[in-house]
N, C-alpha and C positions, 0 to 999 in steps of 0.2 A: 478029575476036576469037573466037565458036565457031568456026571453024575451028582456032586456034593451040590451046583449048581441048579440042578434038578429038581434037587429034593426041599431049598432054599425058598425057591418058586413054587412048587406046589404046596409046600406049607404056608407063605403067605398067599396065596388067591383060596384057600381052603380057609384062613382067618378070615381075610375080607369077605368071601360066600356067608360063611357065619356071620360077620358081623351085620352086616346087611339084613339077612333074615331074622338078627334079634331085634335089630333098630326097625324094623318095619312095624315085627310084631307090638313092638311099643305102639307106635304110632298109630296100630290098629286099634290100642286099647283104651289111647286115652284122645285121640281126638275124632271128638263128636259132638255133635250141635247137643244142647241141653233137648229134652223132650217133657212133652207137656199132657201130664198124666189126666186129666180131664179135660173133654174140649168138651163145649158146647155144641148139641143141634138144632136150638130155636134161637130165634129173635127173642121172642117177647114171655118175659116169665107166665105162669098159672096160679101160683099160691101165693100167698101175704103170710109166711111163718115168720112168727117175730124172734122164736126161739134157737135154739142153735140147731143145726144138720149138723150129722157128719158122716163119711163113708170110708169103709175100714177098710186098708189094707195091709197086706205084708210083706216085710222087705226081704227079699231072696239074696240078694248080691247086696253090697254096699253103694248106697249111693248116697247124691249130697244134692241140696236142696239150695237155690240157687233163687228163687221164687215163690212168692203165693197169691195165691187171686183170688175172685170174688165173681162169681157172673154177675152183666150188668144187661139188666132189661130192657131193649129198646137202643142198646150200646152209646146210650145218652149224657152217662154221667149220674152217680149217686146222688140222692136225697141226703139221706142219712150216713152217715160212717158205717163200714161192714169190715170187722175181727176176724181176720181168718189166723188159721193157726195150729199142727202139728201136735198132738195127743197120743205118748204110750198109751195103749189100750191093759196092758199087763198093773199099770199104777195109776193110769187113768188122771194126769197128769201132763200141764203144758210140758212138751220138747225145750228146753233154753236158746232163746232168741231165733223162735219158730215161726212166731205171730208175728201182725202188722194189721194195722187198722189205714184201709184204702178209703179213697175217696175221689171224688171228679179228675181230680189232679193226674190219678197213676195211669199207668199208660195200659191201653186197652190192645189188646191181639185178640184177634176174633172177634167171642160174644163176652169177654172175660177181661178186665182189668185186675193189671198186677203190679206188687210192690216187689224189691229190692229187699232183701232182708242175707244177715250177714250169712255166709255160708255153714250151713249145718251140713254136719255127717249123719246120716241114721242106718247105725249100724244091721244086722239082719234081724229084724222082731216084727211086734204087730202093733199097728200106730192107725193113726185114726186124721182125716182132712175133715179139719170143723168150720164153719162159720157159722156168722147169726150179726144179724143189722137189717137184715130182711124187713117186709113189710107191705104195707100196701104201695106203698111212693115208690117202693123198690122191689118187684115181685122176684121170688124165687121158681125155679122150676124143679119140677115132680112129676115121674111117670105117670102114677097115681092118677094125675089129670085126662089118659089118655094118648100121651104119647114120648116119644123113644127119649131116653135119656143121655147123657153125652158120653162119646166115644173116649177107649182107655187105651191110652199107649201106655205098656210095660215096661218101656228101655229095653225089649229083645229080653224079656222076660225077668230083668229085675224087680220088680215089682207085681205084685197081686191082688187084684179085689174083689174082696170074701163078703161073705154072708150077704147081710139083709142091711141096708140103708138104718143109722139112727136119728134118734132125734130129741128134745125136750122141750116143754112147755114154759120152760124159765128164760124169760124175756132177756136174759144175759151171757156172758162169753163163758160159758162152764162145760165140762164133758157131757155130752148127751148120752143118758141111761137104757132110753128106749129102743127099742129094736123096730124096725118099720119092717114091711112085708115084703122089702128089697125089690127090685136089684141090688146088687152090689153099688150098683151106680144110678140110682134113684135119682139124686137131685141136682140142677142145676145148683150150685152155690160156692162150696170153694175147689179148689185147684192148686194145682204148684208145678215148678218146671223144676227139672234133677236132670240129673250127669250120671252116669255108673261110673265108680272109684275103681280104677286098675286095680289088680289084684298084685300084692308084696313084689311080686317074684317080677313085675314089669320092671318095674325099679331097680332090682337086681338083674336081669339082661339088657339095658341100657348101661348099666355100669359096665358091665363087662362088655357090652358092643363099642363103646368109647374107648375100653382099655385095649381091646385086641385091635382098633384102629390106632389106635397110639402107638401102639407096638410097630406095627406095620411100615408105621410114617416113621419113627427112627430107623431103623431099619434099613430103607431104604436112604435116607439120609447119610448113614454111616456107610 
């Protein structure tokens, strides 16, 4: 009888260790502050581009986009309205319900005002951060002019920013064709904050960390 009672006990604390350590790992995968893929290093823009920027990156991991901003010169408040907005670079084509046209109203972090837009997935490809509202009332910034461009958090490596800054000479919200002479991260202008999307299988060891605690709690009940 302690023998059978033995082996009763070490198979449940042997569940509860497992379950424990799946429900952590969850907890490791999905709660995190959102991170904000371009920040700003100046105050005060350099250029008056009236046309669109955009700066390309690609998605490694799944993540979901939570945000998008616009740097704001002087952290004062827009002149003009500024489009920012999520661009497959493979179709070259707005993301669905990507964009958001900011203004004085949205709320500023940093050097960068941001809108609320509903939450997008963007699965692992190559996509592009555009704006354009820019101007002289509203400068944008450009290494170009002589100094450092804004700094890129990854999400721990979700995310990547490749080649060479674009751009277009068309005063409106369209895909920029041009290739600038990069950085990757050439210009002040738009921005957005993402979350990395657990990966399937978190979902599936929370199920199972729940069920082997369930188990555990009848169990000992009975």
């Amino acid at each position: 009888m302690r023998r059978t009672a033995s082996k009763k006990t070490r198979g449940i604390f042997g569940k509860l260790l497992l379950a424990s350590a799946l429900a952590g790992s969850l907890h490791a995968s999905v709660a995190q502050a959102d991170f904000i893929a371009l920040d700003s290093t100046r105050g005060i823009g350099n250029q008056a581009w009236t046309g669109p920027l955009g700066m390309d990156f690609n998605v490694v991991t799944t993540i979901k986009v939570t945000q998008v901003g616009a740097f704001d010169s002087g952290q004062d408040g827009f002149v003009n309205a500024i489009t920012v907005g999520i661009f497959n670079r493979d179709t070259q084509t707005l993301v669905p319900l990507s964009s958001y046209t900011l203004t004085s109203a949205d709320t500023l972090l940093g050097q960068s005002r941001y809108g609320d837009i509903n939450d997008v997935i963007l699965n692992v490809g190559r996509y592009s951060i555009v704006a354009q509202g820019f101007g002289s009332a509203d400068l944008n910034g450009n290494t170009g002019g002589g100094s450092g461009g804004p700094t890129i958090d990854t999400g721990g490596g979700a995310i990547s920013f490749v080649g060479g800054a674009r751009y277009s000479g068309v005063g409106a919200f369209t895909y920029p064709t041009i290739i600038d002479g990069g950085p990757s991260n050439r210009y002040d202008a738009g921005t957005f904050q993402f979350s990395v999307v657990p990966e399937p299988t978190s979902a599936a060891l929370v199920g199972i960390a729940l069920g082997v605690l369930g188990m555990s709690r009848r169990r000992r009940k009975s």
